[in-house]
C-alpha positions as CSV (number, residue, x, y, z in Angstrom):
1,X,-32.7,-8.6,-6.3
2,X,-34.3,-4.6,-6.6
3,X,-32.6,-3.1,-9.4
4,X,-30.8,-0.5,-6.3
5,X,-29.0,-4.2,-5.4
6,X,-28.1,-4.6,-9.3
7,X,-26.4,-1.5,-9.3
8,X,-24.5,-1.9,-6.3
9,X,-23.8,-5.6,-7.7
10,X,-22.5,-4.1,-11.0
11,X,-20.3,-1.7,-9.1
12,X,-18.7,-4.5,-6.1
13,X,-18.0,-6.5,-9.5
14,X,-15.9,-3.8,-11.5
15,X,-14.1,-2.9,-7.9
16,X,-13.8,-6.1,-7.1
17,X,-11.5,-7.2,-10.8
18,X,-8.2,-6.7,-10.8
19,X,-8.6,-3.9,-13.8
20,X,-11.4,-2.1,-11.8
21,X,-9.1,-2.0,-8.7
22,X,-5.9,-0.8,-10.8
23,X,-8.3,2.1,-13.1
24,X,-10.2,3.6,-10.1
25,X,-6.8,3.6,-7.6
26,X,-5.4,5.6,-10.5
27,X,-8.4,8.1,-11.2
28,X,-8.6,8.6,-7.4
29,X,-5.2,9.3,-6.9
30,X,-5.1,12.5,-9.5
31,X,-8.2,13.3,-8.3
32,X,-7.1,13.6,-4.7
33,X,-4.1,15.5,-6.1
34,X,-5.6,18.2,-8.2
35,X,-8.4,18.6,-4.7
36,X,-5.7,19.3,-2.6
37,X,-5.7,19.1,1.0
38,X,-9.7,18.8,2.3
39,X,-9.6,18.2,6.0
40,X,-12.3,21.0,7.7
41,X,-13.4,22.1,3.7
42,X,-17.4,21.7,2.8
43,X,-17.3,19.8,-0.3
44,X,-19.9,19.1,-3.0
45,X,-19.8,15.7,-4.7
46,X,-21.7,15.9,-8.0
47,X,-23.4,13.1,-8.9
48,X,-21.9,10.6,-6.4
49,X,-23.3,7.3,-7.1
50,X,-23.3,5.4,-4.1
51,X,-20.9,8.1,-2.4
52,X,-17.9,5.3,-2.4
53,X,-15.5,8.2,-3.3
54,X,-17.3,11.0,-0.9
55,X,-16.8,8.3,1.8
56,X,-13.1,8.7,1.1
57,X,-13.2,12.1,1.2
58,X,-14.9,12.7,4.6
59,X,-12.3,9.9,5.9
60,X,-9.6,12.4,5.2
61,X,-11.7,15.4,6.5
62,X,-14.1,17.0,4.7
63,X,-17.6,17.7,5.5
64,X,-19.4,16.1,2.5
65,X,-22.6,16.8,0.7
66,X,-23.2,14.0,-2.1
67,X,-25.9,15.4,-4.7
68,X,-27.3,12.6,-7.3
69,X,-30.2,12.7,-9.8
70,X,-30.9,8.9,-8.9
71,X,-33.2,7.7,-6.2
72,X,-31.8,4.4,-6.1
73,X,-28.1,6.0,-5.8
74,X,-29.1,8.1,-2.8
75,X,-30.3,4.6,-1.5
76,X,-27.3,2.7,-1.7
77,X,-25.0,5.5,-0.5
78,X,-27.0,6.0,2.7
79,X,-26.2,2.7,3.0
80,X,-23.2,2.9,2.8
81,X,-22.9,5.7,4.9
82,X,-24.2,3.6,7.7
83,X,-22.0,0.9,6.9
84,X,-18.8,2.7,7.1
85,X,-20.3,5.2,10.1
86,X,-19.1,7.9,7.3
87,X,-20.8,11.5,7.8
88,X,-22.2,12.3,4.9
89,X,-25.5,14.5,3.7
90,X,-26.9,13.0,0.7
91,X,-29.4,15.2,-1.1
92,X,-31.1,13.7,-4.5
93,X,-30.7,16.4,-7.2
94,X,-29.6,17.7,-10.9
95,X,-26.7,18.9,-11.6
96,X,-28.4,21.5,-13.4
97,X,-30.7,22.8,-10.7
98,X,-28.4,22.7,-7.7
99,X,-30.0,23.1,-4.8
100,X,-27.9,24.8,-2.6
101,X,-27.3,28.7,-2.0
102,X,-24.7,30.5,-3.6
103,X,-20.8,29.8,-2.3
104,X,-22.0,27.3,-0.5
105,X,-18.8,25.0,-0.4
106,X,-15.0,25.0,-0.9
107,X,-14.8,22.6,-3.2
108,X,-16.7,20.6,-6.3
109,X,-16.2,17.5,-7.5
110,X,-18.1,15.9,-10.3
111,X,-16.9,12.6,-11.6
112,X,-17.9,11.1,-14.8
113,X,-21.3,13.5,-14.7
114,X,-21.4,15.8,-17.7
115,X,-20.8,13.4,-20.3
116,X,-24.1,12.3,-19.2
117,X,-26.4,15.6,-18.3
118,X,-28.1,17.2,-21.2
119,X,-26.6,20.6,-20.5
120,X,-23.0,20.5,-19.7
121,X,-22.4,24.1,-19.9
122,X,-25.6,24.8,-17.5
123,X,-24.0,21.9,-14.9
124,X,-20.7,23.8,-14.9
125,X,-22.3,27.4,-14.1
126,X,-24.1,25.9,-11.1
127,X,-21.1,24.0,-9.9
128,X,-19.1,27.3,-10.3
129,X,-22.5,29.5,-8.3
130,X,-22.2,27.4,-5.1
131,X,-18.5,27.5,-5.0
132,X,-16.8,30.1,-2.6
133,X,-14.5,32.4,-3.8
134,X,-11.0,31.2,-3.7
135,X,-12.7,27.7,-4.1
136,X,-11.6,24.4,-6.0
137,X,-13.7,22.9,-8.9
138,X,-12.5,19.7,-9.8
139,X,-13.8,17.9,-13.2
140,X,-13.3,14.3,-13.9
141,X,-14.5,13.4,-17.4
142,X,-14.0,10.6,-19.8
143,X,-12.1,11.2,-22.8
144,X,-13.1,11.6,-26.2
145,X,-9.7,9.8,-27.7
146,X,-8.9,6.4,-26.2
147,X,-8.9,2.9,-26.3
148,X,-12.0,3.0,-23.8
149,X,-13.8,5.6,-26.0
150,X,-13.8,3.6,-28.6
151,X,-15.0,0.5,-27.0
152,X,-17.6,2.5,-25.6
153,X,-18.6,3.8,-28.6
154,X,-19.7,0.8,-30.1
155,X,-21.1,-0.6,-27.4
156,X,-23.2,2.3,-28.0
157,X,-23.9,1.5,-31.4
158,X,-25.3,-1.9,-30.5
159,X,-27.8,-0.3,-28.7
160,X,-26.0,-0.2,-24.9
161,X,-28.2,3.1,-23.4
162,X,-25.6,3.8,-21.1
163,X,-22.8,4.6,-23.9
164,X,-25.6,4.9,-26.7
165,X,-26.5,8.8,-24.4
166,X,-22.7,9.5,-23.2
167,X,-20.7,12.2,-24.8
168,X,-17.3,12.3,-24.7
169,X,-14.7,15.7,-24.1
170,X,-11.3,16.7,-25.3
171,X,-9.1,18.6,-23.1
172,X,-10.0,22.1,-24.6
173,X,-13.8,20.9,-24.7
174,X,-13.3,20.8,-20.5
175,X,-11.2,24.0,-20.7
176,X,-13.4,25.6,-22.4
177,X,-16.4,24.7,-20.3
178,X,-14.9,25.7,-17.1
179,X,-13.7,29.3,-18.8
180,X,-17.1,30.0,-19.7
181,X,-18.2,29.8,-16.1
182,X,-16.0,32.3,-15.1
183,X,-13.2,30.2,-13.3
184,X,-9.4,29.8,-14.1
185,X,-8.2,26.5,-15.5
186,X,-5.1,25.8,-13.0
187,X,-4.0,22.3,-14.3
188,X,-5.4,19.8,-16.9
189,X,-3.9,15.8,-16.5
190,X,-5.0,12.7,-18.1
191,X,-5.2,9.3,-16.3
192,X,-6.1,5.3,-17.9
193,X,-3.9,5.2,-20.9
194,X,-3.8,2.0,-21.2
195,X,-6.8,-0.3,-22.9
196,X,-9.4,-2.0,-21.0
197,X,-7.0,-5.2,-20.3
198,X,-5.8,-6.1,-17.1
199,X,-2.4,-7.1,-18.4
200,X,-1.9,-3.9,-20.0
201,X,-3.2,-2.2,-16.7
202,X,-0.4,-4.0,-15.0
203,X,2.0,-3.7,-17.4
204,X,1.1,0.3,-17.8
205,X,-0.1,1.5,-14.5
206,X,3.3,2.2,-12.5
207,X,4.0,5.4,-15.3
208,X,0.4,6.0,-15.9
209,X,0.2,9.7,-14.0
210,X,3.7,10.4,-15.1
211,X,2.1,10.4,-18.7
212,X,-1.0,12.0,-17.6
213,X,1.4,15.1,-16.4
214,X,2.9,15.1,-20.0
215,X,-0.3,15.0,-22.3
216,X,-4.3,13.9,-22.0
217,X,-3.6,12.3,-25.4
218,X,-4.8,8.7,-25.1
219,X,-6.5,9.3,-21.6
220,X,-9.6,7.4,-20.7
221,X,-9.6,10.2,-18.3
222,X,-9.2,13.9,-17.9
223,X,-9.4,16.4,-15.0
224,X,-9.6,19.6,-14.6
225,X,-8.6,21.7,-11.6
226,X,-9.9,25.4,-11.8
227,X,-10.9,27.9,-9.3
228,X,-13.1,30.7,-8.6
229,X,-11.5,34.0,-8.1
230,X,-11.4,35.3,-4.5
């Protein structure tokens, strides 16, 4: 198998357990809230991986560019593009070099991305220079205090270089990012605040975003919805 395949293995295997399917639905679900209605808006997908949630996205109508720093990600989401007849552009880039004009698109989305790029503050100023005034930034990042974190963490310690590179954000770490690029901060929420257990996950997941409206304490995951003054 080409190490493109591996990936795309490694994702169909977390989507396809019972905890993967119960963590993203929950994750997609307050993303899609804090985004808003999309049908007819251009939207930028930062770092999309193989473009599994900008798929979703052009299914409920937006025009979607998927940018990603990874060859073989570009790969796989084309196909998948042709797979699901979605209409997507898919342009290989960094999120700290975005290649598009200035307000270029209605929305952003970046997922899980800056607790991987080397200069988080750099990503957020680009996201926030292509983005129309009046436009929606939404930032999806994994927490710094939670039951996942931790696991991470050590996986990270023995030498994983996945977790060994990632850094991990608070709620005012995000804020604060997002402020110093200009935009306004409209709503912060927390998602995943159970641990990486499928029984839990059950057990947990039916009061999961009722929690996440209450406090990011314990998420796995935090977004942030801002926008860009008209």
């Amino acid at each position: 198998m080409d190490t493109t395949g591996e990936l795309a293995a490694s994702y169909a295997q977390w989507r396809s357990s019972r905890l993967g399917q119960i963590t993203d639905a929950l994750e997609q679900q307050l993303l899609f809230e804090l985004l808003g209605a999309v049908a007819g808006k251009t939207l930028l997908d930062v770092g999309s991986g193989d473009a599994e949630l900008a798929s979703k996205l052009t299914r409920r109508g937006a025009v979607v560019t998927g940018l990603d720093a990874d060859p073989m990600m570009i790969a796989a989401a084309h196909r998948r593009s042709e797979i699901e007849n979605a209409q997507l552009t898919l342009v290989e880039g960094q999120a700290e070099r975005l290649p598009f004009d200035d307000k270029s698109f209605d929305c952003v989305l970046a997922v899980t991305v800056l607790c991987f790029v080397q200069d988080a503050e750099r990503a957020v100023a680009e996201m926030a220079r292509v983005l129309k005034p009046g436009g929606r930034l939404v930032i999806g990042e994994l927490g710094r205090w939670s039951w996942w974190a931790a696991y991470r963490r050590v996986r990270g310690w023995l030498g994983h270089p996945t977790w060994r590179a990632a850094k991990f954000r608070t709620r005012r770490e995000l804020g604060s990012l997002t402020q110093a690029a200009g935009l306004e901060v409209v709503e912060v929420r927390g998602a995943v605040h159970y641990p990486p257990c499928r029984i839990a996950a059950e057990l947990l997941a039916p009061m999961d975003l009722w929690l996440g409206r209450k406090t990011t304490f314990g998420s796995a995951f935090i977004a942030v919805s801002a926008t860009k003054a008209a």
